[in-house]
N, C-alpha and C positions, 0 to 999 in steps of 0.2 A: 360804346362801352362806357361803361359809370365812372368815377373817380375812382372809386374801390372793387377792382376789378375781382373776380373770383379764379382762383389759379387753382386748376384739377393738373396736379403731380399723379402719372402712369406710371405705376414699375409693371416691368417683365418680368417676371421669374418663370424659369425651367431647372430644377438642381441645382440651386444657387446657394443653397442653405446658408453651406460658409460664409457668405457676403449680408447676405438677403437683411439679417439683423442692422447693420449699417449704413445699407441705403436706406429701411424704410425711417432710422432715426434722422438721418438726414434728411429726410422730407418734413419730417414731422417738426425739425428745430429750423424750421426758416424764420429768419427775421421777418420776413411779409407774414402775418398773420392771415390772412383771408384764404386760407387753400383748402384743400382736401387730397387726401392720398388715398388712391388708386391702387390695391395691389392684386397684380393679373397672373394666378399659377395655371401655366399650361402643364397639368399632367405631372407635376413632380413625382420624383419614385423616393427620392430623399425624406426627409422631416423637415422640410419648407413650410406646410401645412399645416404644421406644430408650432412653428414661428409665426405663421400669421394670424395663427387662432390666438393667440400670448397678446396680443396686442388690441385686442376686443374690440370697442367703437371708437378708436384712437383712427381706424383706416376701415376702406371699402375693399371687402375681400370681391374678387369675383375666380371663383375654382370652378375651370374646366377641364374637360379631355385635353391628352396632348393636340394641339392642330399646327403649330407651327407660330412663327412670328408675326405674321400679318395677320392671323385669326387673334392673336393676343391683344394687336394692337388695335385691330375693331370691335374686340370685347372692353377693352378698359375705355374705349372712347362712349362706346355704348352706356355704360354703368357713370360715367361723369356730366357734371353740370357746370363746371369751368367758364368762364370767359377768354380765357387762356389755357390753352392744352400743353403743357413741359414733360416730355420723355422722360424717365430715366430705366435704364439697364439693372437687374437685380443683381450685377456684380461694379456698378461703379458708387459714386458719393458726390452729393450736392456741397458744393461750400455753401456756409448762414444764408449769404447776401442773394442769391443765385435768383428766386422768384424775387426780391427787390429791382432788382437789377432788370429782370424782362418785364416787371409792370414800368418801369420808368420808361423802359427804351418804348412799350408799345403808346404811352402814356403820351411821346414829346409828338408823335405822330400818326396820328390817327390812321392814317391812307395805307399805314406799313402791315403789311399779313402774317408774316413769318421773319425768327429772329433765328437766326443760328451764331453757334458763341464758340472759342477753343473749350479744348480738352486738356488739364494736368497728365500728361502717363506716369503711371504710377504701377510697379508690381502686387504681388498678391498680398503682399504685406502691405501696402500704401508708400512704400520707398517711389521716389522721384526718379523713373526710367526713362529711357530713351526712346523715340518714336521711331516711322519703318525706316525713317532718312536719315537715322541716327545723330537725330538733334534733340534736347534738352525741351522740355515743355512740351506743347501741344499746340500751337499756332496756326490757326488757319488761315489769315492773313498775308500777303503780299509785302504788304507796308503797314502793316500795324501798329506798330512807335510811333509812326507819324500820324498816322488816321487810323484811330483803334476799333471806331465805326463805321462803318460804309455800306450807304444804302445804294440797294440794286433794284433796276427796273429793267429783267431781261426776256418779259413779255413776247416782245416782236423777234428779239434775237432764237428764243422758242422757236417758235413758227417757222421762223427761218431756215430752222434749223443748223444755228448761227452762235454754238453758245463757248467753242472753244476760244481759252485762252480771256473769257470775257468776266470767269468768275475764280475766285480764290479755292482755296480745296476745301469739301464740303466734312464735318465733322460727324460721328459715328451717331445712334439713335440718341445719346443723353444730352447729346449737342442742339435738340432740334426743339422750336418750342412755335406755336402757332396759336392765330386766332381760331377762335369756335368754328366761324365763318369761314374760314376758308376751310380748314379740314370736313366740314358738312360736304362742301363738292368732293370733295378726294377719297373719303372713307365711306362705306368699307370701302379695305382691298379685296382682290379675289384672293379665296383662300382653297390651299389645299396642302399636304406635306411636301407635295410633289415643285408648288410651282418656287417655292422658294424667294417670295419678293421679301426685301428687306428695305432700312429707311431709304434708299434709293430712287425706289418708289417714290416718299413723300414729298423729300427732295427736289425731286427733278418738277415733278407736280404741281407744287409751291410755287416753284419758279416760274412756272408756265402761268401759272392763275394770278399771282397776285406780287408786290412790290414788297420788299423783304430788307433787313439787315444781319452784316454780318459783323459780329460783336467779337474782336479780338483781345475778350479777357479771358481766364479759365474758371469757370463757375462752375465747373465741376471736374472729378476726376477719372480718368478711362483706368480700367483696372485692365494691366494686358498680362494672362495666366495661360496655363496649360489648355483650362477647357473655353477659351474663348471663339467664336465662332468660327472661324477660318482664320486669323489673325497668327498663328503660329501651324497651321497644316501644311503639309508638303504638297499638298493638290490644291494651294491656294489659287493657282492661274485659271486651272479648269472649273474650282467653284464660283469664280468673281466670272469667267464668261459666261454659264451657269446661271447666275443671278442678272448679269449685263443682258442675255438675250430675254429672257422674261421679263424682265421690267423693260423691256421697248415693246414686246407683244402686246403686255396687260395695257401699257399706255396709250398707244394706240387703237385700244381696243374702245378704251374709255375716254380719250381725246385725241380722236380723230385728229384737229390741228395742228397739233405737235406734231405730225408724219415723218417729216425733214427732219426733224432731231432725231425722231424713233427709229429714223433710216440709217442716220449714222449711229445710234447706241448700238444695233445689230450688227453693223457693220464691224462695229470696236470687237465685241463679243464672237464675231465667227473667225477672225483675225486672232484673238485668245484662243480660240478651240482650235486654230489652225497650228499652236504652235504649244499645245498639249495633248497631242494626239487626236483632235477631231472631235466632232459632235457628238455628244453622247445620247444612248437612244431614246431619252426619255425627251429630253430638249426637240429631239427631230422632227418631232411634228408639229411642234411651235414652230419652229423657223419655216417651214413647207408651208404651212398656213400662213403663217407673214407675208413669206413671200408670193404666195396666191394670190394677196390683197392688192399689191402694186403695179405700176403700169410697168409697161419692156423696162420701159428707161431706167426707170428708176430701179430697177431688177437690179443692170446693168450695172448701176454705178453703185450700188450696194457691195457688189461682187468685187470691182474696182476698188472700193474703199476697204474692202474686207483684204485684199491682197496688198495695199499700202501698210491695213494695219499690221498684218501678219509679220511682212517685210521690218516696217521702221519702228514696230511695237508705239505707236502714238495710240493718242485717246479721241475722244468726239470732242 
C-alpha cells in the first residue's frame, strides 16, 4: 500500500432517509482527503433516492433491488477502488478524524489486515445513550485506558476453534474497516433475504485470514432508534441465533478450516433457539445440512455444547 492510501467509505442504506443526509456529509467531510463515497440503496420505498441523486458526482450511487445486507455489502464492495474498505450504516456518523485515524493505524503496520474501533451510542437525535450493558460510550475494549490499541493474531486460535475469551467485544458494521486484500478473500457473501448474514460474517472471517487491530477510540457514532436492526426487537434472541447459525454454515462452507470455531458458533446458536422456542423452519435445513457434514464425534459434542449453552447461556 502507497503512502497515500485510497479510502472507499460503503454506506448502506435501506429507509434511512432521516439519517441518510448525515452520514453521507460525514464521509464526504473527512479530514483524509483521498476517499470516495460509496452509497448502496437496497430498495428504499422512502425518498433515499431523492437524497442521493441531491448530491450528484460528490458520491458513487449504486441502486438496487431490495436483497438484504450482505448483497449491499457486495454491491458497494464491487463499485469501489479503495485501498481501504470503511463501513458505515446509513443511520450512523463518522467523526472528521475517523479515515485519518485507520490510514495511520494501517500505515504504522503493514502486516495488520483489519482495524476495528468503538462506537459513540448515540439516540435518534445524536444525544449520548447508553449501550446494552448500560454503560456510557461505546468501548469495545477490555483495558482501553491503558492500551487503546491492541493488535491481534487469532489465526491458529480460529482453527482451533479456540477464540473465546481471547478477543474484546466486536463492534456493529460502521466499526469495521479492512484492507482491499483481505476482503477480495471474504466477499462476496452468499446472498439471499432468507440467509440473513450480517457484519459477523466479516468479523469472524477477518480474524481467521489475517492479523488485525482493535482501536479503542470512537470514530464514529452508533445511532440506536426504533427502526434498528434487531437492536430494540422483542425476538432479539431468536434473530441473533438466527444470524449465529448461518454465519457458521456459510463459513464453513467457504473456509472449511475454521470447522472447530463453526462447530462451536452452531452450537452457541442451537443453545439460543433452544431457549426461544426452537429452530425455526427456514433455518432447519441449514443446521441438518451442517450437521450432515461432520463426523459422530463432532455431531456429539456440538449437541453437548448446544445443551451447556442452552443451560449456562455462554457464548463460543
Amino acid at each position: 500500500m502507497n503512502g497515500n492510501p485510497k479510502v472507499s467509505i460503503l454506506i448502506n442504506n435501506y429507509n434511512y432517509a432521516r439519517f441518510l443526509s448525515e452520514a453521507i456529509d460525514s464521509a464526504l467531510n473527512q479530514s483524509y482527503s483521498h476517499t470516495e463515497v460509496i452509497v448502496v440503496d437496497d430498495g428504499s420505498t422512502d425518498n433515499s433516492r431523492e437524497i442521493i441523486a441531491s448530491y450528484g458526482d460528490k458520491i458513487t450511487p449504486v441502486l438496487k433491488e431490495n436483497g438484504g445486507q450482505a448483497s449491499a455489502f457486495n454491491a458497494g464492495f464491487a463499485a469501489s477502488s479503495g485501498d481501504i474498505i470503511c463501513f458505515l450504516d446509513a443511520d450512523d456518523v463518522y467523526v472528521p478524524e475517523k479515515a485519518t485515524e485507520v490510514v495511520e493505524a494501517f500505515s504504522d503496520r503493514a502486516d495488520l489486515e483489519w482495524c476495528f474501533h468503538s462506537l459513540k451510542w448515540v439516540d435518534a437525535e445524536g444525544k449520548p445513550t447508553v449501550t446494552e450493558n448500560g454503560t456510557e460510550g461505546g468501548s469495545i475494549s477490555k483495558n482501553g485506558a491503558e492500551n487503546p490499541k491492541r493488535e491481534y493474531d487469532l489465526r491458529e486460535y480460529i482453527k482451533k476453534g479456540k477464540l473465546k475469551d481471547k478477543l474484546d467485544n466486536l463492534p456493529s458494521t460502521t466499526g469495521l474497516c479492512f484492507r482491499r486484500s483481505l476482503l477480495q478473500q471474504i466477499l462476496p457473501m452468499p446472498e439471499a433475504k432468507r440467509i440473513g448474514l450480517n457484519d459477523g460474517y466479516l468479523e469472524f472471517t477477518a480474524i481467521g485470514l489475517g492479523k488485525g487491530l482493535i482501536f479503542d477510540k470512537e470514530l464514529a457514532l452508533y445511532r440506536v432508534h426504533g427502526s434498528n436492526a434487531y437492536s430494540m426487537r422483542k425476538d432479539k434472541q431468536k434473530v441473533q441465533a438466527r444470524i449465529i447459525v448461518l454465519t457458521a454454515y456459510w463459513i464453513k462452507k467457504k473456509f472449511p478450516s475454521f470447522s472447530k470455531f463453526t462447530n462451536n458458533l452452531l452450537a452457541t446458536g442451537l443453545g439460543m433457539y433452544g431457549r426461544s422456542g426452537g429452530v425455526e423452519e427456514e433455518c432447519q435445513e441449514f443446521v441438518k445440512s451442517y450437521l450432515s457434514s461432520v463426523t459422530l464425534p463432532e455431531k456429539m459434542e456440538i449437541y453437548m455444547r448446544a445443551l451447556y449453552n442452552y443451560l449456562k447461556n455462554t457464548k463460543f
